[in-house]
NUMIRO-252646 format. One record per residue (C-alpha): residue in one letter; z, x, y negated. Coordinates in steps of 0.001 Angstrom, whole numbers. Example, Ala and Ser with C-alpha at 12.3 -4.5 7.8 and 13.67 -1.06 7.14 Angstrom:
# NUMIRO-252646
a / 7800 / 12300 / 4500
s / 7140 / 13670 / 1060
***
This chain:
# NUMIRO-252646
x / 95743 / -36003 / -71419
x / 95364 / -38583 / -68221
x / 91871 / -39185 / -69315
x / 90972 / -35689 / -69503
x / 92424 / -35567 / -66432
x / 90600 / -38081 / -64881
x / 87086 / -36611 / -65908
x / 87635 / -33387 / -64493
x / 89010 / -34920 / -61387
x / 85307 / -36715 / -61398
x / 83596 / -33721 / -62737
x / 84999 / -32045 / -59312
x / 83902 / -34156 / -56881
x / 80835 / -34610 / -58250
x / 80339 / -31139 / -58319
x / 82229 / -30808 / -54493
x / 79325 / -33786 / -53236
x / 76315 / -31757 / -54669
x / 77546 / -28592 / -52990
x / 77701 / -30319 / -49761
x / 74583 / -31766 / -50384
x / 72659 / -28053 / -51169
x / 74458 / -26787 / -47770
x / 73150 / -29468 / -45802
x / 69549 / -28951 / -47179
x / 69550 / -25482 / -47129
x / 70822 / -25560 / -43650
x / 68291 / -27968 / -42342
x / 65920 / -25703 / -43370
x / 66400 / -22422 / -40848
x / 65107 / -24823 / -37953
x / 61848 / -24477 / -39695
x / 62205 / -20891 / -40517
x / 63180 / -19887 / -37191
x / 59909 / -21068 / -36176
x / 57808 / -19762 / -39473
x / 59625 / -16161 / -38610
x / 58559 / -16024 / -35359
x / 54996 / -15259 / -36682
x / 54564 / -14655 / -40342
x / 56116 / -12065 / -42242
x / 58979 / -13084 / -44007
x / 57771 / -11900 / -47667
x / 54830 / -14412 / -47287
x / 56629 / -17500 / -46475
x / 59582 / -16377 / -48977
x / 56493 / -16219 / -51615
x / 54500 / -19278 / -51054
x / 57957 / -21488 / -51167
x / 58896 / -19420 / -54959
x / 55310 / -20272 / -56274
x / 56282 / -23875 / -55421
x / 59559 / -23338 / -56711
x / 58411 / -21816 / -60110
x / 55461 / -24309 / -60491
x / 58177 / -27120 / -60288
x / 60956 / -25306 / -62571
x / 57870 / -24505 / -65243
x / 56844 / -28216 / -65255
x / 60334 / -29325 / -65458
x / 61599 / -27629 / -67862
x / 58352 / -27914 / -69921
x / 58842 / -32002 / -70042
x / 62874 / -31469 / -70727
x / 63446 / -29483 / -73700
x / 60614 / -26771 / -73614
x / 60139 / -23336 / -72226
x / 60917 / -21300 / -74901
x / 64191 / -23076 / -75579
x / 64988 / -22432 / -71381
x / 64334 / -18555 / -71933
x / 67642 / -18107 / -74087
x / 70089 / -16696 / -72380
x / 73682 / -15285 / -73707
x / 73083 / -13129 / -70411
x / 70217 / -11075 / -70458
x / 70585 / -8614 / -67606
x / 72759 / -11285 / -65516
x / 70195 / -13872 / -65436
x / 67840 / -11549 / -63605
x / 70313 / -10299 / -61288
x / 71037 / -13723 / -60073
x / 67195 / -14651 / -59322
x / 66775 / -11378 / -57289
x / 70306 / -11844 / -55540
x / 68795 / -15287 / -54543
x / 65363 / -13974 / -53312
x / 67138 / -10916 / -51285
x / 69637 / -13311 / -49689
x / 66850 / -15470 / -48357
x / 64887 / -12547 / -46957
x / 67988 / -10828 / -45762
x / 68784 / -14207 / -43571
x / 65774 / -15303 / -42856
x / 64880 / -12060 / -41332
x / 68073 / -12277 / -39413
x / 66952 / -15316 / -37582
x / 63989 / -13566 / -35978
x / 66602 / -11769 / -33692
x / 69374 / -13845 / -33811
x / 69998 / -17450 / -32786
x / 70738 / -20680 / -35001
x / 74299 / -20821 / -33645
x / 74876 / -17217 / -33939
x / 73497 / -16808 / -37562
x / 75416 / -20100 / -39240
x / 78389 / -18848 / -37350
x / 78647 / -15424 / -39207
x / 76986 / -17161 / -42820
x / 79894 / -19621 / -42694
x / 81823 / -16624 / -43736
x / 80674 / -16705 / -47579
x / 82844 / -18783 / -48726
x / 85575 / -16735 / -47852
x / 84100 / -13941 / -49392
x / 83728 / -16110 / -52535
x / 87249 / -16767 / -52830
x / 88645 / -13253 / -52702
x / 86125 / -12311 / -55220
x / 86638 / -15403 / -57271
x / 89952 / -13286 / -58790
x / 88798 / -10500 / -59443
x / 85474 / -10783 / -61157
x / 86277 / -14723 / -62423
x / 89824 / -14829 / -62957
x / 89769 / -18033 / -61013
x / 92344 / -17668 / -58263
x / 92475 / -19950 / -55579
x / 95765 / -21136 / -54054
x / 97626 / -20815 / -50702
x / 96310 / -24305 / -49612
x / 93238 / -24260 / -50479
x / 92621 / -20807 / -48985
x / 93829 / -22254 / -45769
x / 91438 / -25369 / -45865
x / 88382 / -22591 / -46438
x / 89922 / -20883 / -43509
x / 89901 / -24096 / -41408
x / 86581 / -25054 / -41989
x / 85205 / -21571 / -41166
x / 87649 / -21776 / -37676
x / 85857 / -25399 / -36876
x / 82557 / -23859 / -38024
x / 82794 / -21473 / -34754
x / 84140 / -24374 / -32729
x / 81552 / -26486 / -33138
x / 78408 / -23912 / -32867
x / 80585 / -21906 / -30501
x / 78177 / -19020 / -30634
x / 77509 / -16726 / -27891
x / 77226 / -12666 / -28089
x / 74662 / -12461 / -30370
x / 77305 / -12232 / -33335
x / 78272 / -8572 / -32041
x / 74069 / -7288 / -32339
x / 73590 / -4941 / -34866
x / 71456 / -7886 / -36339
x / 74240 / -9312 / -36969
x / 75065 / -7424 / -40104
x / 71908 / -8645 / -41898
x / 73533 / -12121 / -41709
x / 76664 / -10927 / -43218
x / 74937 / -8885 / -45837
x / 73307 / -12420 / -46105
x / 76805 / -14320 / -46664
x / 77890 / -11635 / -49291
x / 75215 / -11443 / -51282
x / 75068 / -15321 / -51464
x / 78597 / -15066 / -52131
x / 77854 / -12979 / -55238
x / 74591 / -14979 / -55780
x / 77519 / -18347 / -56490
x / 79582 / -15971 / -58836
x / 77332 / -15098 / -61256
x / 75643 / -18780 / -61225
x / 79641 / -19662 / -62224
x / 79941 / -17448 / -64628
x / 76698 / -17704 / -66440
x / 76678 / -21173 / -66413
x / 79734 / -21638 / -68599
x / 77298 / -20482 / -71383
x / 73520 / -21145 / -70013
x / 72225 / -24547 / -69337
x / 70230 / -25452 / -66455
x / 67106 / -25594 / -67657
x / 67510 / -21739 / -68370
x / 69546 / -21261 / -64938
x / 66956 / -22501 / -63133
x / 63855 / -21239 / -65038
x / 65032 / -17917 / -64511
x / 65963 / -18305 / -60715
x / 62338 / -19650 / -60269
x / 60370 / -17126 / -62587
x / 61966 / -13954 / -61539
x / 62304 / -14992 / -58429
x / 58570 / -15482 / -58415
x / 57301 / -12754 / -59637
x / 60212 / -10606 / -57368
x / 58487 / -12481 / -53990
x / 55154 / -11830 / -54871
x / 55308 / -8433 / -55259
x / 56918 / -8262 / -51260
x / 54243 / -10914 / -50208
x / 51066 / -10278 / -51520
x / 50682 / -7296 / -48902
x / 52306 / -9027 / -45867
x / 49476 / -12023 / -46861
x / 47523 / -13123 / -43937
x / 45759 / -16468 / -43686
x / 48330 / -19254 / -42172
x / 47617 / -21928 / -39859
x / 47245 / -25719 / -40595
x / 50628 / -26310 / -38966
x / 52107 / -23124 / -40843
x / 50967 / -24757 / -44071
x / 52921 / -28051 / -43508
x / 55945 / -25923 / -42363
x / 55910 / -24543 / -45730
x / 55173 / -27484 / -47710
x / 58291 / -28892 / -45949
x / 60263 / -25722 / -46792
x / 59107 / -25300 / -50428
x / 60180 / -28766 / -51504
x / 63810 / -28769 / -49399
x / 64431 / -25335 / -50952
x / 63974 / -26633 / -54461
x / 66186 / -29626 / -53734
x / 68772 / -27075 / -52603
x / 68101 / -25089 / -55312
x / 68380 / -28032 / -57621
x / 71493 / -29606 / -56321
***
């Protein structure tokens, strides 16, 4: 019973370091779309980093157990769900950043993990306690402290960010919850495939020929949104 102990103990701060991690990347990477957004149209950027996404998930899961074996899923409407929750929460955000500041967008995003937590009960039976709750609270309180945003948070923009924060929130449900049965070769198959083919349908007629330095910018954001994606 101590040993079984022990592993999950492990098994939850491994799992506690990658989440970090995928915050961290994913967070690094609005500096570059605030600058992408600015100019482009948010479909086509939102595309061009899902055809890298999908190219990598194909090839990966291709060389680790096969494709066909990746497309079973014991959830066959959720899986599809989650990919289009992912794609709608990066448009809905990245949009948001073309009116709103940095400061003023993380501030109001850092709310999805509360939102997690009171939904964790209801739809996953898994219900947090009084001290945690607090710490999430805490960390959202020093999350305004530090970026101390100004009075862009009261814009009307400013509901596109939390639209943003719940519909991550529900995007991290239903990646718990199918999990517990899929693998990740089919999570992530799915998130890049449908995903795909969801973006491209938005992007294909916002597509307008990029510039040299817009190219890089999404080179740089393809590749840190599959390591978010990934971790």
């Amino acid at each position: 019973m101590m040993q079984l102990g022990l592993v999950r103990s492990e098994s939850t701060r491994k799992g506690v370091v990658l989440c970090l991690l995928s915050m961290m990347v994913l967070a690094a990477q609005d500096a570059i779309t605030k600058v992408l957004v600015q100019d482009m149209a948010v479909a086509q950027f939102v595309m061009v980093r899902y055809w890298v996404f999908a190219a990598f998930a194909i090839l990966y899961v291709h060389f680790n157990g096969g494709i066909i074996s990746a497309l079973r899923t014991q959830h066959g409407w959720l899986q599809p769900l989650r990919s289009i929750m992912a794609v709608a929460e990066i448009a809905i955000f990245t949009l948001a950043l073309r009116y709103l500041g940095l400061a003023e967008a993380h501030s109001l995003f850092a709310a999805f993990p509360l939102i997690a937590i009171a939904l964790a009960g209801p739809l996953l039976g898994e219900h947090v306690g009084l001290r945690r709750g607090l710490a999430v609270l805490a960390g959202f309180i020093g999350t305004l402290i530090i970026l101390r945003p100004g009075m862009g948070v009261f814009k009307p923009e400013a509901l596109m960010v939390l639209t943003a924060a719940l519909t991550f929130a529900l995007y991290n449900i239903v990646t718990r919850f199918v999990s517990h049965q899929d693998g990740f070769n089919t999570n992530m198959v799915y998130l890049a495939v449908i995903g795909c083919i969801a973006a491209t349908l938005f992007g294909i007629p916002a597509w307008r020929e990029p510039t040299m330095d817009e190219w890089v910018l999404m080179g740089v954001l393809s590749v840190t949104g599959i390591a978010g994606h990934v971790l």
